[in-house]
N, C-alpha and C positions, 0 to 999 in steps of 0.2 A: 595249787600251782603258785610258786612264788614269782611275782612278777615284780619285783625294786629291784632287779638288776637293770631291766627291761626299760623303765622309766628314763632313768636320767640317760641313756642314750637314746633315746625318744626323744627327749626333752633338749639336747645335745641338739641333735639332729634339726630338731624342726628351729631353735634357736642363731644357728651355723650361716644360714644367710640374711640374717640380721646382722649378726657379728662383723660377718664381711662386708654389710653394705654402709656398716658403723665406719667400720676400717677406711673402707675409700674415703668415706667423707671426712674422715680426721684426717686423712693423709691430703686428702685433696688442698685443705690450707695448711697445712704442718708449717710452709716455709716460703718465699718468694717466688723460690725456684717452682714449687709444685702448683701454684695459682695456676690454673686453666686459661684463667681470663684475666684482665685486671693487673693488681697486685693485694699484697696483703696489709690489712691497717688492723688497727685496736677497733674493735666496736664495744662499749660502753652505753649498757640498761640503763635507767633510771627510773625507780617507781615513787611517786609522791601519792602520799596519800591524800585527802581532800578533806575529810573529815577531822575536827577540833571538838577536844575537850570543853565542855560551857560554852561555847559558840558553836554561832553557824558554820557551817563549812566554807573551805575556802572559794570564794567565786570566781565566775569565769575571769572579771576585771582584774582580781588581784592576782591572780594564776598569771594571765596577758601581762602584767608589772613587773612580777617576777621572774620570768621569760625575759623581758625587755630587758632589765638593769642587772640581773645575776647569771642569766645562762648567755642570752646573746653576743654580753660583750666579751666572755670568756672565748667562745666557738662560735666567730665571726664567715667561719666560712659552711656554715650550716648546721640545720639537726632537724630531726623527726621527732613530732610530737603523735600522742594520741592518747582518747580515750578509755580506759579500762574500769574494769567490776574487779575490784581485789576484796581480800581479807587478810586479817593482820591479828596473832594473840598480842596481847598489848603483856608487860611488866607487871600488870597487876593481875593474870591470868582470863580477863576479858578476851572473848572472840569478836573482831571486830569485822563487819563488810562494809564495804564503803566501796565510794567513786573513787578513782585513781587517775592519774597522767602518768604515759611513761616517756622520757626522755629516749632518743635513741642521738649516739653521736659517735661520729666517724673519727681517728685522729693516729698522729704516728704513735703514741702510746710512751710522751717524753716524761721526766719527774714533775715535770712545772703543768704538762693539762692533767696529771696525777690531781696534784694539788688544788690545780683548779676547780676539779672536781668532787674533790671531798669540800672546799669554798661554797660553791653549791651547794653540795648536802646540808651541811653545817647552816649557812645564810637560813633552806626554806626549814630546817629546825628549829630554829632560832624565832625566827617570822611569823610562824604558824603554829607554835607550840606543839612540834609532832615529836615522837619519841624515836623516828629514825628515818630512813631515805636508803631505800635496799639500792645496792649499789650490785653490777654482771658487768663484768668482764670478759670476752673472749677475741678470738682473731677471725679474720674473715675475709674472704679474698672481693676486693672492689673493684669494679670498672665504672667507670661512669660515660 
């Protein structure tokens, strides 16, 4: 009995309200107007990695520094930090794990906290000799 006609609407099927529960949720911020709650801003990831080539890793002190003088005073009216266990292939085909921080920040999403934000990236490059600073962008309905 051939049954690959049988699969993919199988696979259709049981996939179908997933689709749809995808659907609401993208629509759900699509736009101002469809925010439930709230309204809509930019929310902006930020992964730093922690880990340096020939040295120690970055410490909490100088993480708290650079926090203070490069993100602070860019996004004065808040942000979310934390913790994470990342991995990273490095340019020279190394798999790297490491300690991470990720950035998490709220904003109307103009050219200048754009810019601001790749400042940041750039800066803890620069700082900590890392080979890059993954940058997420999406939209996401706020209320506070």
């Amino acid at each position: 009995m051939n049954t690959a006609p049988f699969f993919p609407r199988k696979l259709a099927a049981l996939h179908l309200p997933l689709l749809l529960a995808l659907g609401l949720t993208v629509t759900a911020c699509g736009n101002e107007e469809t925010c439930a709650v709230g309204s809509e801003l930019h929310r902006t990831e930020l992964f730093f990695g922690l880990d340096r080539e020939n040295a120690e890793p970055v410490s909490e002190a100088e993480w708290q520094d650079f926090v203070d003088t490069a993100v602070t005073p860019r996004f004065k009216d808040g942000l979310t930090m934390f913790d994470a266990d990342g991995q990273y292939l490095m340019d020279n085909g190394n798999l790297v794990h490491e300690n991470s921080k990720v950035i998490v920040l709220l904003h109307e999403g103009s050219p200048a906290h754009s810019r601001d934000i790749d400042a940041i990236r750039e800066e803890y490059k620069q700082r900590f000799d890392q080979e890059s600073v993954l940058r997420v962008d999406t939209m996401s309905c706020v209320a506070f």
